[in-house]
C-alpha positions in Angstrom: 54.6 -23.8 13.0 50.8 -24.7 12.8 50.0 -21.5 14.1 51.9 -20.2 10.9 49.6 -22.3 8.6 46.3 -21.2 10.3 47.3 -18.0 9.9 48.0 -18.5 6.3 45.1 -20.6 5.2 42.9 -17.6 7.4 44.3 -15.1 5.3 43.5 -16.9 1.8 40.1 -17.8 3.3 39.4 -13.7 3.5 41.0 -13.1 0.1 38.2 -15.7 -1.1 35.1 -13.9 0.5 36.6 -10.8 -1.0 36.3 -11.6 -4.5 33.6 -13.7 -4.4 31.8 -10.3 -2.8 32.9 -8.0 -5.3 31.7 -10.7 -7.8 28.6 -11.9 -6.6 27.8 -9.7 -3.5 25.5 -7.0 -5.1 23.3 -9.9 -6.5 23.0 -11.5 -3.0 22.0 -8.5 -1.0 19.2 -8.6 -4.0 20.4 -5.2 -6.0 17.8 -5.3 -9.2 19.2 -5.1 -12.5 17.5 -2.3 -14.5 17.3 -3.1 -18.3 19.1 -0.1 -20.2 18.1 0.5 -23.8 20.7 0.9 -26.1 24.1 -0.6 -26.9 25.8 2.1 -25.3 23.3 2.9 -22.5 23.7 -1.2 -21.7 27.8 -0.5 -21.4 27.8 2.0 -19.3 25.2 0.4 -16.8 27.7 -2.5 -16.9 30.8 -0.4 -16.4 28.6 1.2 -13.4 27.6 -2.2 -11.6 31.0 -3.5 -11.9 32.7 -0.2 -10.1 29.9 -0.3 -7.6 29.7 -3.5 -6.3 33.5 -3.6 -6.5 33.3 -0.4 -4.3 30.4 -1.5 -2.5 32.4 -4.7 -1.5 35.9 -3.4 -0.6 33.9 -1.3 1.8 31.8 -3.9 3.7 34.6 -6.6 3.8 36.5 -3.7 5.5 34.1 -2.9 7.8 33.9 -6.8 9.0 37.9 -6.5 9.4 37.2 -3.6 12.1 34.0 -5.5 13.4 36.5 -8.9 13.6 39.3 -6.8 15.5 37.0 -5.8 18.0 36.4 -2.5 17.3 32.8 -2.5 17.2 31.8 1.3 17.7 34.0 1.9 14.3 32.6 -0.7 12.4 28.9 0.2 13.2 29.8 3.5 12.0 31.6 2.1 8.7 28.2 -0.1 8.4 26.1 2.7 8.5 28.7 5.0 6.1 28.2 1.9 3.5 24.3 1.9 3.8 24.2 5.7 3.5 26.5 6.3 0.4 25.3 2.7 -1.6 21.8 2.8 -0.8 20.1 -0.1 -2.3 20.2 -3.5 -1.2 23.7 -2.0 0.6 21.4 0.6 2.6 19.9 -2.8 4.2 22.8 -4.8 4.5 24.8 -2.0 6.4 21.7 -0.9 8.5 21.4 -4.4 9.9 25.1 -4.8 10.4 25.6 -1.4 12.2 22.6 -2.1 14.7 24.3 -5.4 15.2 27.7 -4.1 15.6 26.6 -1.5 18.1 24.8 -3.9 20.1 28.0 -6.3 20.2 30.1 -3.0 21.7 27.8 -3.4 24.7 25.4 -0.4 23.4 21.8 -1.6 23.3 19.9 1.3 23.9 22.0 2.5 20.7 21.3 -0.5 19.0 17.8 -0.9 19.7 16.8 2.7 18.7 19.0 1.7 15.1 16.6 -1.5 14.8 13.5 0.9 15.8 14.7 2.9 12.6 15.0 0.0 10.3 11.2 -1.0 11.5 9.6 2.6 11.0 11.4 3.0 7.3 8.5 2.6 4.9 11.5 2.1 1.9 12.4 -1.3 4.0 10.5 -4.5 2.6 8.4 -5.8 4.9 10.0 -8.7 5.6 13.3 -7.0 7.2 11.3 -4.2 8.9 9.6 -7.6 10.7 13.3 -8.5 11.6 14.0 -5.4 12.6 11.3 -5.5 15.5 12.6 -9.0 16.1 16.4 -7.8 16.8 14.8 -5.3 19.0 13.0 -7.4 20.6 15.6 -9.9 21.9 17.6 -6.8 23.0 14.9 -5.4 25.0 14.6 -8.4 26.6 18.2 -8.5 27.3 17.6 -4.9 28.5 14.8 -6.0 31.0 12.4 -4.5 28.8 9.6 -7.2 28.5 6.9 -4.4 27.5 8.9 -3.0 24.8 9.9 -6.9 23.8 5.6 -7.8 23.9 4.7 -4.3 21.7 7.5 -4.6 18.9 6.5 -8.6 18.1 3.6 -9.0 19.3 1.9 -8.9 15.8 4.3 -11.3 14.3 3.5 -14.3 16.6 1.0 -15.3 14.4 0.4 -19.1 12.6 2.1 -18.7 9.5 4.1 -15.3 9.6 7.7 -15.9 8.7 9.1 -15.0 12.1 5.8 -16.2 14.1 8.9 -19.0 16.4 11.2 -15.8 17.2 8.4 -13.4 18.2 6.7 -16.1 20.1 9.9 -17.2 21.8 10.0 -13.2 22.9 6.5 -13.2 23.7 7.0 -16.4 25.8 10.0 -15.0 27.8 8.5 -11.8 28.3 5.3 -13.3 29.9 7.6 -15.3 32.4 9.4 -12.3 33.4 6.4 -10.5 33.9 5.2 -14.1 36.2 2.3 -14.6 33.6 3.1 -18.4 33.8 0.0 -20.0 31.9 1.0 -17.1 29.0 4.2 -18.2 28.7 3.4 -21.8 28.4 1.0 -21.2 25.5 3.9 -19.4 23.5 6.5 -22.3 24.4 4.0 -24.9 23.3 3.0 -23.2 19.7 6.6 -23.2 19.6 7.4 -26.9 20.3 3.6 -28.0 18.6 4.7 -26.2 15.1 5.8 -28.5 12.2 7.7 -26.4 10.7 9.5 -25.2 13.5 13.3 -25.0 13.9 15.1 -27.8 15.8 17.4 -25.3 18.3 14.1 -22.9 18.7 12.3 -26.2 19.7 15.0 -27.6 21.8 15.0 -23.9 23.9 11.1 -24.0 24.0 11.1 -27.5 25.6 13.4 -26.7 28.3 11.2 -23.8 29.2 8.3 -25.8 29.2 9.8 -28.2 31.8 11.1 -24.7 33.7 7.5 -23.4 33.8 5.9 -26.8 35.0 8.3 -26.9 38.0 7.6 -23.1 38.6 3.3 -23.4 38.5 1.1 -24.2 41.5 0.0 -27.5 42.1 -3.5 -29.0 40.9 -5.8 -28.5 44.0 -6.2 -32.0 44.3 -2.5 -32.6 44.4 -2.3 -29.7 47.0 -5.0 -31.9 49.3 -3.0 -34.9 49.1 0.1 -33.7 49.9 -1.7 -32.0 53.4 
């Protein structure tokens, strides 16, 4: 029976994020709103907004129903249908979403060359074309990349860039993959000495600290008393 009532509750829960999308979603993925002169030129922008972000909705709440079933491979492609027929802030939100989805179907090379794409599209804003390298980064890592990981962020892992703890959490994993020890350290400890730094990204930078202290060579005069 409670089974029953999860099921239902889950059910109302999507019906929610459905109209709350269509309502409110082409605002959050930051769609501008162009000024139309005119009564009637006003009207029919209005009659246009509402029929795309209505359409524009129904289509990405879909495409998370086939991403939530498992079916990742059809719901990057559904991701990537949405950015390429919306455009917009949609051309974003699905471009993000099918990289994403084709790296959760176990595809990184896929994935990776989709985040590649994002980062090389002079139409992105800045800001998510940064993200972009980030996302590949990780993967490459993942991938046993550490070059790629180092050349895609490297630039970003800079005091006061908005994704300086990611890109010097990459930078600091690739370095001890590659044995560069003392490198990796410095990138763990910017990490753990930045104020504003996230909690978990701080928690994950501590423990390789502590990893990379048991790993390095003893001081020389540690190594004379110990023979």
């Amino acid at each position: 029976m409670a089974d029953i009532f999860n099921e239902i509750e889950q059910d109302l829960r999507h019906e929610r994020f459905k109209r709350l999308w269509n309502r409110f979603g082409i605002y959050v993925i930051g769609l501008a709103v162009v000024v139309v002169a005119g009564v009637g030129g006003w009207r029919a922008w209005e009659a246009w907004k509402e029929s795309h972000a209505k359409s524009g909705g129904d289509q990405f709440y879909a495409a998370l129903q086939t991403a939530a079933a498992g079916d990742h491979k059809a719901a990057a492609a559904a991701m990537q249908k949405l950015a390429d027929e919306k455009g917009g802030g949609y051309k974003i939100l699905g471009q993000f979403r099918a990289a994403s989805e084709l790296a959760a179907g176990g595809d990184s090379a896929a994935a990776i060359a989709a985040f590649d794409a994002i980062a090389s599209d002079g139409s992105v804003p800045i800001l998510y074309r940064n993200l972009a390298h980030v996302r590949a980064g990780y993967l490459a890592l993942a991938g046993a990349d550490p070059k790629g990981a180092e050349t895609r962020v490297s630039s970003l892992a800079v005091e006061g860039g908005p994704w300086r703890q990611p890109a010097r959490e990459i930078m600091g994993l690739a370095a001890y993959a590659g044995g560069d020890l003392e490198a990796a350290q410095r990138y763990f400890q910017a990490i753990v000495s930045d104020p504003d730094g996230p909690s978990d990204a701080i928690d994950r930078a501590r423990i390789m600290l502590a990893v990379i202290q048991s790993a390095m060579p003893a001081p020389a005069e540690h190594a004379n008393d110990a023979s």
